[in-house]
N, C-alpha and C positions, 0 to 999 in steps of 0.2 A: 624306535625301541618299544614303546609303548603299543604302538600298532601291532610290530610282530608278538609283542606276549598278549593280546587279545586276540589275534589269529588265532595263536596255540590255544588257547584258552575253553578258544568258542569250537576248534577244531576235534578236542580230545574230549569235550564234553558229546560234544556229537557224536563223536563215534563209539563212544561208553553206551548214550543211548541206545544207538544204532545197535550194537550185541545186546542190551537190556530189552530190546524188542524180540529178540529171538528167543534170548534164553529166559524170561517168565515164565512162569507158569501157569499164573494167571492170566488169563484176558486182559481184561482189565488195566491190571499192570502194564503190559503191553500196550496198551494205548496211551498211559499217561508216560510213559517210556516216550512213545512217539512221538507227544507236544512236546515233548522236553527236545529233543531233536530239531523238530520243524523251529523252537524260538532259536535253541545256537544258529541252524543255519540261516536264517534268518540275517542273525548278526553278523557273521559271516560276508552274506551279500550287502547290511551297510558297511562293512568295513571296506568293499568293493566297488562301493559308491552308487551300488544299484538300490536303491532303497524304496523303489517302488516294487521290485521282486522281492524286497524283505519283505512289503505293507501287504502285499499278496501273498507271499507265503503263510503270515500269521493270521489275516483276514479268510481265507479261501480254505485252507490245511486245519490250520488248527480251528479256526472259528466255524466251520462247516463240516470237512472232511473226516477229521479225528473225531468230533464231535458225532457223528453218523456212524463213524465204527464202532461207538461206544456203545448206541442207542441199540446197532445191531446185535453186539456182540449179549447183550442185554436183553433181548427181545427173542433170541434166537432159542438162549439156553443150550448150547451145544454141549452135548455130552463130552467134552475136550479127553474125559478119559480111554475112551472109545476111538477116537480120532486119533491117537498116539497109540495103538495097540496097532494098526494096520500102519506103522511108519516107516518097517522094514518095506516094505512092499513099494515104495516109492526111495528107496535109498538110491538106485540105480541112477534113476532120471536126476534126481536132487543131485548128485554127485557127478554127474555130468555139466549139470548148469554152473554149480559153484566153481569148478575147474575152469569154464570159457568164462565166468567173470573175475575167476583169479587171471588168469594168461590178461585179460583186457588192461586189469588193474596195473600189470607187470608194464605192458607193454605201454603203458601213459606213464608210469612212474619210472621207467627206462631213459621213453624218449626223451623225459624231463632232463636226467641223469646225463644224459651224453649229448643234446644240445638243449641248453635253456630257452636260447633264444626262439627255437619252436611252440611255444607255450602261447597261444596268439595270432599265429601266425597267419591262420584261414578267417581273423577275425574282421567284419564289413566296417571299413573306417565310417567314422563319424567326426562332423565339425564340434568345434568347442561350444556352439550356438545350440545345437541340439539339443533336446531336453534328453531325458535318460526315457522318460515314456513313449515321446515320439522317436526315440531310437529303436525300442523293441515294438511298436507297432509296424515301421517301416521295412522290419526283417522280418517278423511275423506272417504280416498279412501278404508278403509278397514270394520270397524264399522258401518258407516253411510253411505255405496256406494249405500244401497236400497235407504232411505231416499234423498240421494245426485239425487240418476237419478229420482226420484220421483220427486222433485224440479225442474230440468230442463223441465218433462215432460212440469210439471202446468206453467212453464214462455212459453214455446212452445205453448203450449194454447192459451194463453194470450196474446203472439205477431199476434198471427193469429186473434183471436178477434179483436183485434186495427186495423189490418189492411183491415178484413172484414165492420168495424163501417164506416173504413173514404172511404172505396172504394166508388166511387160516378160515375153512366155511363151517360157520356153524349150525346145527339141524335143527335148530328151533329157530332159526331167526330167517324173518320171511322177506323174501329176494323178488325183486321185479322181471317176469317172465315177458321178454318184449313181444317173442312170436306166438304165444297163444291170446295173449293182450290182442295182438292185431288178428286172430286169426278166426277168434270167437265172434258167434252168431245168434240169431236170437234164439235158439234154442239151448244156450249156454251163457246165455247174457240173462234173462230171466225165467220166472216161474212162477208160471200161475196157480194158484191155488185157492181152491174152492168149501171155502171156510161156511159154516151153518149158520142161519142164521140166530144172533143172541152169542154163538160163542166163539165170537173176534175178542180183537183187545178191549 
């Protein structure tokens, strides 16, 4: 009893989030919308016994991830007013995606509906000896290693984008030239100059 009302709990607090992410209007907002998410589910997966996916959720998500959106969102200055003025323009696509992960949604909360006992069922047994970390390493690195490096690929991506967005070059500030560096000779390496005598330094 006490389990299923922190289920519920942890369940409806998350997905309160989960809309408080969309519908902010602030940035900002949205982001501390999102820890608040990443800690429910978090609890969520201890109440699931996976608790090292909790420790990585809040360690990895909220203690890096969130934190990186913040700094972004921060750094960027995006004119958000601007970026909502051109939204019709992408209603087509956005409304296309929301409908295939509504149908997706439907279709898991169906098949729940008309056999329960589905719920699991494609899940890789594990001995009661196992630990919970050498259970998701064992599935990880074996089953899901495409999927796994596929993943790292698109975060790889993604760091490079962020840091392509914030690079900013400024014209007074003086930048190391590598190929005239290697390229210069001594007619551009120095200069003689034929000072009077009496009026040197």
């Amino acid at each position: 009893m006490i389990q299923a009302f922190f289920f519920y709990l942890f369940a409806a607090v998350t997905v309160a989030s989960a809309f408080g992410v969309i519908s902010a209007r602030n940035p900002v907002h949205s982001v501390l919308f999102l820890i608040l998410a990443f800690f429910n589910a978090a609890g969520l997966f201890v109440l699931m016994g996976a608790e090292f996916l909790a420790m990585l959720l809040v360690v990895v998500y909220v203690g890096a991830v969130a934190v990186l959106f913040l700094f972004v969102v921060m750094m960027l200055d995006v004119d958000f007013t601007e970026l909502r003025s051109g939204l019709l323009e992408y209603m087509p696509i956005g409304s296309v995606i929301g409908l295939i992960l509504l149908a997706e949604l439907l279709m898991v909360v169906g098949g729940w509906a008309i056999e329960p006992g589905m719920i699991g069922h494609g899940a890789t047994p594990i001995t009661a000896a196992t630990t919970n970390v050498a259970a998701i390493g064992a599935v990880l690195y074996t089953k899901y290693i495409f999927f796994f490096q596929v993943a790292g690929l698109v975060l790889l991506v993604a760091m490079i984008g962020a840091i392509v967005l914030t690079l900013r070059h400024k014209a007074f500030v003086k930048r190391q030239n590598i190929e005239e560096q290697v390229a210069r000779g001594p007619a551009t390496a120095i200069e003689i100059v034929s000072v009077e005598s009496g009026k040197g330094l």
